[in-house]
C-alpha positions in Angstrom: 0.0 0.0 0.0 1.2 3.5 -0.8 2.2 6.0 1.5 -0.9 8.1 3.4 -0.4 11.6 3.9 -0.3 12.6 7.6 -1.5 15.8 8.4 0.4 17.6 11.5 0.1 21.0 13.4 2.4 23.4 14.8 4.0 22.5 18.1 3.0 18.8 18.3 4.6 16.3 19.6 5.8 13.1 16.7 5.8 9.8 18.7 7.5 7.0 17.1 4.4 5.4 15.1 4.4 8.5 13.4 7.9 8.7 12.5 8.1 5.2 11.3 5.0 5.6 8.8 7.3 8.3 7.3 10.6 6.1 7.2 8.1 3.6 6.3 7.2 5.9 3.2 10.7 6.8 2.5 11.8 3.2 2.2 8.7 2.1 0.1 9.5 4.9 -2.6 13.4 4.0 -2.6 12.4 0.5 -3.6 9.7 1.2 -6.0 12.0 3.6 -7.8 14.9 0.6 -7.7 12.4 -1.6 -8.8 10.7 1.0 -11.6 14.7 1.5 -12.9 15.9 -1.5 -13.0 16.9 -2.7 -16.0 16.5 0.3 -17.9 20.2 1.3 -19.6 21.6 4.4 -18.1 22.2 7.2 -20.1 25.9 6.4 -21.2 25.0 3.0 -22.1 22.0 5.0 -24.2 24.6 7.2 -25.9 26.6 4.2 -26.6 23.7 2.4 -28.5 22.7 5.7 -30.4 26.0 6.0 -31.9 26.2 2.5 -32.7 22.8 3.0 -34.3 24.4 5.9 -36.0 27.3 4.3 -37.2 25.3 1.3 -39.2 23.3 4.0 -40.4 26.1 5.5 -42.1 27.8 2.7 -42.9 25.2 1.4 -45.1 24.3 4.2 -46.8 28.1 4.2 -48.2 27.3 0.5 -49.0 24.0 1.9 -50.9 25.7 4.5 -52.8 28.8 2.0 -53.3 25.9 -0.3 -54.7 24.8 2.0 -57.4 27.7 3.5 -58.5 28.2 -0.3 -59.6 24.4 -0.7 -60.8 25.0 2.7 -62.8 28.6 1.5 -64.2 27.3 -1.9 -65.3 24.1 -0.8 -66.7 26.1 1.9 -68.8 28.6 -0.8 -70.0 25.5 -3.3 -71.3 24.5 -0.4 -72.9 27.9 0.4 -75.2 27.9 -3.5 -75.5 24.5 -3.9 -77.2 25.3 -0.9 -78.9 28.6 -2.1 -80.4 26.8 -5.5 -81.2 24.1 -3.6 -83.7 27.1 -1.4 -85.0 28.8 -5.1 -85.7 25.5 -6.2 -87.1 24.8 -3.9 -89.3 28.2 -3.7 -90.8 28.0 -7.2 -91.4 24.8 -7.6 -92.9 26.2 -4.5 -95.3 28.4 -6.7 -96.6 26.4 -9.6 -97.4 26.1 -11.5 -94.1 23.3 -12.0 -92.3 22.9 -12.8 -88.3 20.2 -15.2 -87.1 20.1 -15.6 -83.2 23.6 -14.5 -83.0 25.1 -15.9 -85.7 26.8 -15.1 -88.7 25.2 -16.7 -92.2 26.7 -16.4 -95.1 23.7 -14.9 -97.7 23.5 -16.9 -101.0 22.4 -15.6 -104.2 21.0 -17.1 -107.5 22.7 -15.4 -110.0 
């Protein structure tokens, strides 16, 4: 049970029930507030966690950016690469060859 308010006046006398109702209280709200913080992390070990948070936070945003400079790099490169293959293409089929499913025929001619 929590701690009941005692109301005294001016002049008057404590006697020792009284005064151990109020040690009484003391103690009860010295172990409630143990109890209430235990286990909670103190603010240094808070900090600590934060920057940790921080850290991984940062850390993969490098990766993300890391991770589409490579995206951006390879998709540029498949790019020139199909774009050199219809360059190849097209000077081959100007000179008589023709490419079916990537490969080079020879075109033949009734004369």
């Amino acid at each position: 049970m929590g701690y009941q308010k005692q109301n005294f006046v001016d002049c008057q006398v404590l006697n020792s029930a009284q005064l151990n109702h109020i040690e009484d209280g003391i103690v009860d709200l010295e172990s409630n507030s143990n109890t209430t913080l235990a286990g909670k992390a103190d603010k240094s070990e808070v900090q600590a966690n934060a920057d940790g948070i921080a850290a991984e936070a940062s850390r993969a945003k490098g990766e993300e950016q890391r991770l589409d400079a490579a995206i951006t790099a390879e998709t540029t490169r498949a790019e020139q690469a199909e774009q050199a293959l219809d360059t190849r293409t097209v000077a081959l089929e100007s000179c008589g060859f023709v490419v079916v499913d990537g490969k080079v025929c020879m075109k033949y001619r009734k004369s």
